[in-house]
C-alpha positions as CSV (number, residue, x, y, z in Angstrom):
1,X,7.5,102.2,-92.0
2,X,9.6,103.0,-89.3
3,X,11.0,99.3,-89.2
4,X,11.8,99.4,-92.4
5,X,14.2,102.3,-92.1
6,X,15.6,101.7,-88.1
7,X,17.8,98.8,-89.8
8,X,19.1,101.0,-92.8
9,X,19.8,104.0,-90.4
10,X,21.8,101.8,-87.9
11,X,23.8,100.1,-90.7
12,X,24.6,103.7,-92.0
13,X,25.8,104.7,-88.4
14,X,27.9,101.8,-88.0
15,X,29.3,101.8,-91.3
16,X,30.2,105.2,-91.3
17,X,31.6,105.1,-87.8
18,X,34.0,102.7,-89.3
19,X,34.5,103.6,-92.2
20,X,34.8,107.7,-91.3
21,X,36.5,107.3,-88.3
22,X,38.0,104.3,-86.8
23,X,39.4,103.1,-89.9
24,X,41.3,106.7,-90.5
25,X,42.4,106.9,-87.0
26,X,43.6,103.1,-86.8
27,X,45.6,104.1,-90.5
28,X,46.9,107.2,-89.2
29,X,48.1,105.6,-85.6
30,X,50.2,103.0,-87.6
31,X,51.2,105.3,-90.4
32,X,52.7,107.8,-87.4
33,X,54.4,104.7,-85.4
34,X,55.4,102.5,-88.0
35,X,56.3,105.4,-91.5
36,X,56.1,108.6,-89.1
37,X,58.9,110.3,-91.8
38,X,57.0,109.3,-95.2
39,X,54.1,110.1,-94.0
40,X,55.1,113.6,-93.0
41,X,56.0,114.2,-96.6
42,X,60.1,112.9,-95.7
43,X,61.1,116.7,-94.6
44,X,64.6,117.8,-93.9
45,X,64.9,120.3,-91.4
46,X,67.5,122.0,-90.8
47,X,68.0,125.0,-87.8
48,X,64.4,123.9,-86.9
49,X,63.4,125.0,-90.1
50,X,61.8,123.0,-92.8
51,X,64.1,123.3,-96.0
52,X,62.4,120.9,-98.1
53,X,61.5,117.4,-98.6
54,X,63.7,114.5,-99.6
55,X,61.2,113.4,-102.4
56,X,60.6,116.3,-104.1
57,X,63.3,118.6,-106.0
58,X,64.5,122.2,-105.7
59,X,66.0,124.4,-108.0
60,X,69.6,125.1,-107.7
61,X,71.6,127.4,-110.4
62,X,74.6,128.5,-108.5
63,X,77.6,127.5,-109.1
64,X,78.3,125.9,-105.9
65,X,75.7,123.7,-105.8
66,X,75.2,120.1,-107.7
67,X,72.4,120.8,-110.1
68,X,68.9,118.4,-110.4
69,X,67.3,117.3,-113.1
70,X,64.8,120.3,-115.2
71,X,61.3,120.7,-114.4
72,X,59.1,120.4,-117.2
73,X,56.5,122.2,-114.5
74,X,55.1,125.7,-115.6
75,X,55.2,128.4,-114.8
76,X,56.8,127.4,-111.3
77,X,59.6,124.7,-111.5
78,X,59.3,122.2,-108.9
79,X,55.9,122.9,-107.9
80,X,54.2,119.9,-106.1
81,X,50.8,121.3,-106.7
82,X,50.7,120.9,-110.6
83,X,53.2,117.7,-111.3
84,X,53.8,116.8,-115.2
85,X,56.5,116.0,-117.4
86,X,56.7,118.3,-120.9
87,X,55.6,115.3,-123.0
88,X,58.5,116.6,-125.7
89,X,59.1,114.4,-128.2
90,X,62.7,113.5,-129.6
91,X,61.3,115.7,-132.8
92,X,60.3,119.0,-131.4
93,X,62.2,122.0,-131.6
94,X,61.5,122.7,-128.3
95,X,63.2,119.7,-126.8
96,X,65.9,121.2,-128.3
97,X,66.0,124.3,-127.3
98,X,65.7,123.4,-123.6
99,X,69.0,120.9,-124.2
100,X,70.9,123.9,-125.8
101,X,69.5,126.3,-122.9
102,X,70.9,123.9,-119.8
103,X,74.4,123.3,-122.0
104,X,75.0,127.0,-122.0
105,X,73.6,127.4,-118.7
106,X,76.1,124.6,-117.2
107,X,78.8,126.2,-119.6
108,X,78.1,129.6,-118.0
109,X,78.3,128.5,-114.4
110,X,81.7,127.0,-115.5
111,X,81.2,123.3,-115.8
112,X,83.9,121.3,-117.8
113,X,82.2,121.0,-121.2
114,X,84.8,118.9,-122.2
115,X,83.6,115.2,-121.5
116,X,80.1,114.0,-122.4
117,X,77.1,115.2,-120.5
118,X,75.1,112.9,-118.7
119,X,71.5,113.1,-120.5
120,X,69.6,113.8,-116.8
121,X,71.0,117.2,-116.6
122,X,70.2,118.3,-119.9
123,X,66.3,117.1,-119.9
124,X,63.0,117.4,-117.5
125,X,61.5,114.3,-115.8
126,X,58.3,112.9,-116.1
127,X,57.3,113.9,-113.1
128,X,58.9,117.6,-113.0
129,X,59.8,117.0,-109.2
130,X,62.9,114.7,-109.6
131,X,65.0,115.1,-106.6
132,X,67.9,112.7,-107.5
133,X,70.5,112.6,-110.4
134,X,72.5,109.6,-111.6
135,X,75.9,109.1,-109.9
136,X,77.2,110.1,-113.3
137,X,75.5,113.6,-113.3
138,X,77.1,114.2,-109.5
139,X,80.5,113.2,-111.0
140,X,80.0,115.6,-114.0
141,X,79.7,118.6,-111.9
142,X,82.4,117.4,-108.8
143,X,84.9,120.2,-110.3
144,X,82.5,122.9,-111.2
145,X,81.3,122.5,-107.6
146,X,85.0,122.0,-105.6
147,X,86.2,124.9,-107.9
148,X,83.4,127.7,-106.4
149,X,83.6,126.4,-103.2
150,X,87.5,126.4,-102.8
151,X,87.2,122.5,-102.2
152,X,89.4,119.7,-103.2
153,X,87.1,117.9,-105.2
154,X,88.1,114.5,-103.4
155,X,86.1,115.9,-100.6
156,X,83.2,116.7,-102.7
157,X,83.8,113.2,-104.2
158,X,83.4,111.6,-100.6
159,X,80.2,113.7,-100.1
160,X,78.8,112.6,-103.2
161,X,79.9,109.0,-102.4
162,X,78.0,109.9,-98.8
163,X,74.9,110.7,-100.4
164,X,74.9,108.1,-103.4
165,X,71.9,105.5,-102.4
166,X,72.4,101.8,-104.6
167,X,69.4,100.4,-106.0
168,X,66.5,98.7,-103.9
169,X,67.6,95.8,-102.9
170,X,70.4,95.4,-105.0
171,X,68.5,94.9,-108.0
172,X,65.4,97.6,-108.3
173,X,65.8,100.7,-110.1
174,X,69.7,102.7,-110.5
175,X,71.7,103.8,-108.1
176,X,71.0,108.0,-107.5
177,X,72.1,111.1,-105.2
178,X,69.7,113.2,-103.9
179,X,70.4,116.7,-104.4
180,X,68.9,118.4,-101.8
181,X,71.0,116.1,-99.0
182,X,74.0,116.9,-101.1
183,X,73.9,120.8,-101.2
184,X,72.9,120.5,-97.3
185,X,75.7,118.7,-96.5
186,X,78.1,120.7,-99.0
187,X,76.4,123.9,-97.0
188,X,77.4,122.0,-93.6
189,X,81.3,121.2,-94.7
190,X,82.0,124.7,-95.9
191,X,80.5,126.0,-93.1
192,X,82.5,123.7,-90.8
């Protein structure tokens, strides 16, 4: 009986031992040498201190700062742990509501109401953790943003301009801004 089983047990071990562990620890060897920022997440630290990461969004409502897009994640915006868009249709009231709600939030914090709004700051991503608006929703909020931080807005403009990354390889997806990069560096300049 026991020859029946010594090749099955040694098979197991062996597998397993690549499999379980060499496998993983060739994956994570190359993964730290070859990707070592995505696969720590892409984290920005600043003072030594972990602010955030550069693929997932924060919430910003001050005045001063360029806004992202809404999370649709409940009830704690932006959290990582529980991803999901709001699956609002073009029909429900609530849709609505939350387009009314971030109009007369950006009207409050003294944006230029005047021009149209760029559709990415009125609604929530699929995702809920968007951390980059259109180049159109950056230029949208350039005065709101020069105006609290006592700025000329052609040096936010440059900023924005800084931070503005053109599609994949010229032809893959739209060009974007990350907002976290861009209130960072904002922070930086009016520090400076």
């Amino acid at each position: 009986m026991m020859k029946l089983f010594r090749p099955l047990i040694v098979i197991f071990v062996v597998l397993s031992a690549i499999t379980g562990l060499a496998y993983p620890a060739v994956m994570t060897a190359i993964g730290q040498t070859a990707f070592h920022d995505q696969v720590n997440g892409s984290m920005i630290e600043q003072n030594g201190k972990v602010v955030g990461s550069k693929l997932i969004g924060q919430q910003f409502d001050a005045p001063q700062y360029f806004w992202g897009r809404l999370s649709a994640n409940s009830p704690k915006p932006y959290d990582p742990t529980n991803s999901g868009g709001s699956n609002l249709g073009p029909t429900n009231p609530a849709l609505s509501d939350e387009v009314k709600g971030r109009l007369d939030a950006l009207k409050a914090a003294g944006t230029d109401m005047s021009k149209p709004v760029p559709i990415d700051l009125v609604t929530s991503s699929g995702s809920g953790l968007d951390p980059e608006i259109s180049p159109a929703a950056a230029a949208y909020q350039i005065d709101r943003v020069a105006k609290a931080r006592k700025m000329s807005p052609n040096d936010v403009q440059a900023l924005v301009d800084r931070y503005t990354t053109g599609r994949q390889f010229g032809v893959l997806g739209e060009a974007r801004v990350n907002v976290l990069q861009l209130n960072l560096a904002l922070d930086a300049a009016h520090q400076g």
